[in-house]
N, C-alpha and C positions, 0 to 999 in steps of 0.2 A: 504493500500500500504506500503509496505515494505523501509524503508528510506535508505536499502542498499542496494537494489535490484530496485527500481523502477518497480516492478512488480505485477500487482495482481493478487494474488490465490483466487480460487473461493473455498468458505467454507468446500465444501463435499473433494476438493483436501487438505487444511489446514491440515483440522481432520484426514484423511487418514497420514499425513505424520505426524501429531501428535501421532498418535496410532501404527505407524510402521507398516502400512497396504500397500501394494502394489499398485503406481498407475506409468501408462503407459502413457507417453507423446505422441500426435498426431499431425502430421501436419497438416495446414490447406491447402496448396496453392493444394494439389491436388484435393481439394471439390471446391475451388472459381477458380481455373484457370485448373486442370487436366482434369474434369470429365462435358460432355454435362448435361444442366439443365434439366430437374429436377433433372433425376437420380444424381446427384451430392450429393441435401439432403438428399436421401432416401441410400446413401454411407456412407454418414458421422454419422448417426444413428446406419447404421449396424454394423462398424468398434467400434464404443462406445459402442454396447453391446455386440459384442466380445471379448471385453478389460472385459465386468463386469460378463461374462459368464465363463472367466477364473478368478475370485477372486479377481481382483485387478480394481481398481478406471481409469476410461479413463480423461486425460488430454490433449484435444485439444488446441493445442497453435492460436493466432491468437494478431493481434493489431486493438483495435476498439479507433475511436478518438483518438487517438495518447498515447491509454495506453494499456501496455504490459499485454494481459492476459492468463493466465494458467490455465486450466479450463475452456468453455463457458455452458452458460445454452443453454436450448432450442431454445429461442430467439436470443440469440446470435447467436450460428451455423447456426442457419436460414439466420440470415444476412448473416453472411462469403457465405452460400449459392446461394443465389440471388442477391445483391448487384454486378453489374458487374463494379461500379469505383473499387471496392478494389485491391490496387497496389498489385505485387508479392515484398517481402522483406527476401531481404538477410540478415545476420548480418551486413552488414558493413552497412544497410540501416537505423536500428533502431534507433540512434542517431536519423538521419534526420526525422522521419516518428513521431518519438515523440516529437521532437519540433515542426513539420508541425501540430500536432492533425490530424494527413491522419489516413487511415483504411489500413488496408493487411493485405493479408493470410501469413504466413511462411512458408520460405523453410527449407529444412534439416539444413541447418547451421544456420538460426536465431531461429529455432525451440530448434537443441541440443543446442544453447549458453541459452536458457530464461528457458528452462526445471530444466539444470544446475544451472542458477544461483536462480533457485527457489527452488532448493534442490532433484529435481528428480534424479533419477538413470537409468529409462529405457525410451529409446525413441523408437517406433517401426514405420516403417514405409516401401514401397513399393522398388526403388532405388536410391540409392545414386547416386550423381553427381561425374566426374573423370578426367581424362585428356582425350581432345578431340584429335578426328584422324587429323594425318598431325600436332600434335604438333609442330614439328617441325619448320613449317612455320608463324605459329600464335602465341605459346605457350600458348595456350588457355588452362587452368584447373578449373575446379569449388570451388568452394571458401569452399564448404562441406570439402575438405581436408586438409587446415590450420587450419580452425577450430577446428576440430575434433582430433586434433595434440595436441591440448591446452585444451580439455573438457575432463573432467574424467564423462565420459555416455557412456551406453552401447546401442549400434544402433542395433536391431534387423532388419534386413532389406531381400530383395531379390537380395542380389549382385547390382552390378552399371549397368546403363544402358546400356545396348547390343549396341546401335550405340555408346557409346564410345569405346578406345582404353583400354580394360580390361586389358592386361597386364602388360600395361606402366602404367596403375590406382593402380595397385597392387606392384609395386614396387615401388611409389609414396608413398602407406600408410606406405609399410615396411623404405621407409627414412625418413616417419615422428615420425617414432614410433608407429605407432597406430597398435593394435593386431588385429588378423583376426581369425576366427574361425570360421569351416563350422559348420554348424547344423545339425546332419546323413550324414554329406558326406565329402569326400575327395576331391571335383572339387568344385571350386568357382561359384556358380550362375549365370547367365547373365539376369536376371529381367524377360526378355518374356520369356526366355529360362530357361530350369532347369539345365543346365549347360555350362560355357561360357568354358570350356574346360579346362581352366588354373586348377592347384592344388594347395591346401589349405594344410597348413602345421601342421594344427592341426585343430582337430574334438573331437567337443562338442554333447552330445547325451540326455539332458535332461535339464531343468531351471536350476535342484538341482547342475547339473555340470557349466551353467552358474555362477550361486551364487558365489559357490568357487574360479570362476574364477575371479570376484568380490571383495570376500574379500582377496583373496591372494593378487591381487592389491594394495586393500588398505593399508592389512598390511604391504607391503614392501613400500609402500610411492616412490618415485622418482616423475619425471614429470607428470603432468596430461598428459593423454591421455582416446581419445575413447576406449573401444572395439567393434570392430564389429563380430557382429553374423550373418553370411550369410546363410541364410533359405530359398532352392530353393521352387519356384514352383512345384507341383506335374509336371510330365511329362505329366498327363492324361488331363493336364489342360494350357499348355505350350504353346506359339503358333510354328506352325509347323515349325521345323528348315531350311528346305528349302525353304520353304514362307519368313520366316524372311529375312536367305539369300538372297534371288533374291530380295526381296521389298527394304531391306535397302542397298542393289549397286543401285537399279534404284533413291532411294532417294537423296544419296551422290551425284550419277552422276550430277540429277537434282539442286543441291545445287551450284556445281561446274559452270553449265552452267548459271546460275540466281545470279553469285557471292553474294549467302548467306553464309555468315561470322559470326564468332564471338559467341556472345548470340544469335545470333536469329536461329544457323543452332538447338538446342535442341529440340526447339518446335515446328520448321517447319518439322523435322522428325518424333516427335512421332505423329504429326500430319498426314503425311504422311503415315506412317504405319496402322495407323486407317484405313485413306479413301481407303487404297490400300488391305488391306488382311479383306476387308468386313466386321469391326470390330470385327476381331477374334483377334487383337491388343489389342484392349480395354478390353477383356474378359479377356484375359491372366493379362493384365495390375492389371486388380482386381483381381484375383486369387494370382498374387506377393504382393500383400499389405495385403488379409486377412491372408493368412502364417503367414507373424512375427506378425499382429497384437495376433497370435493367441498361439504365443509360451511361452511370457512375463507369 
């Protein structure tokens, strides 16, 4: 363990980052809280040899006993897999969850802050979290975008999730600073969707163009910030945009009438989306996560 970091690497990730070998940070909370059991484990394998099918080392984040780890072995992911106490944690949780000795999977924000401070550079992952609809009323935003305001990592992802307020999300990153960059396309991703319709102001078309975008970064030094590389879903693998449509009004609607608020309206609708378009939700869901896992 690391006495500046409070983090342990597991050996194969050390060596890789000793040797200037490419390794790809993963989250865990979509294998312990995203994805129905089993298939969850048999997710979190495929996505880790994705990561080593394209040349670089897979680094799945997770907290077991109340110590921060980057990299799990077999055994481990298994836990994160099956183990249904394991809390969801954010960053702002890790403090509490490593004095507690608790277990959690991470989200995008505790995942890019542990990746980072363990010295990764790519995190890849399905969507990001953004500012919720009716902001207005709540000011509800996901904690993924302070953070990632303050992380010098590059988030390969599938755009932010279609039931948030894409717009208002993307103009949220541009006053954080954080840069956006589609990947083959001009339109911003929407996760189930291959395109949330908004545009992207710049377009990246290969790693080798990420990299550069990387080191120009580094060389000019200013504030840490994310990049994000938004890497749509194929279309042929998307869930149907009119399905989408009509599913998530009847969703909202339903949220509206059952005053679900807050934290809980995210999961109650991707939840919702599953049961309601006969898990072609769920299909789409994973076809956004193997994309970036596959770009890195």
């Amino acid at each position: 363990m690391s006495s500046r970091t409070a983090v342990v690497v597991s050996d194969e990730v050390w060596e890789a980052l000793a040797a200037r070998r490419p390794v790809v940070a993963l989250e865990s909370t979509i294998i312990a809280h995203g994805l129905p059991r089993p298939r969850n484990l048999a997710v979190a394998g495929e996505l880790e040899a994705l990561v080593r099918a394209g040349g670089a080392v897979p680094a799945t984040v997770a907290v077991l006993d109340g110590v921060p780890r980057v990299g799990l072995d077999a055994a481990q992911l298994e836990r994160v897999a099956t183990d249904r106490s394991l809390r969801k944690l954010g960053h702002r949780d890790l403090p509490l969850a490593v004095a507690a000795g608790t277990c959690g999977a991470t989200t995008v924000s505790a995942t890019a802050f542990l990746a980072a401070r363990a010295g990764l550079r790519v995190f890849a992952t399905g969507g990001l979290g953004g500012v919720h609809r009716e902001w207005v009323r709540g000011q509800d935003e996901s904690a993924d975008l302070r953070l990632l305001a303050r992380t010098r990592i590059t988030v390969v992802c599938a755009g932010v999730k279609s039931i948030l307020d894409v717009p208002a999300t993307l103009e949220r990153l541009e006053t954080l600073g954080v840069g956006v960059a589609g990947y083959g396309t001009d339109r911003f991703p929407g996760f189930y969707l291959a395109s949330s319709g908004e545009p992207v102001d710049w377009t990246v078309g290969s790693p080798e163009e990420v990299a550069a975008v990387m080191r120009a970064g580094d060389a000019l030094g200013g504030p840490d910030a994310a990049l994000v590389v938004a890497n749509p879903v194929p279309e042929g693998e998307q869930l149907d945009p009119a399905l989408h449509d009509r599913v998530l009004a009847q969703g909202l609607a339903e949220c509206r009438e059952r005053g679900i608020a807050g934290q809980a309206v995210t999961p109650f609708l991707l939840e919702y989306l599953v049961r309601h378009t006969d898990g072609a939700a769920l299909e789409a869901n994973l076809a956004a996560v193997r994309g970036p896992v596959r770009v890195p």
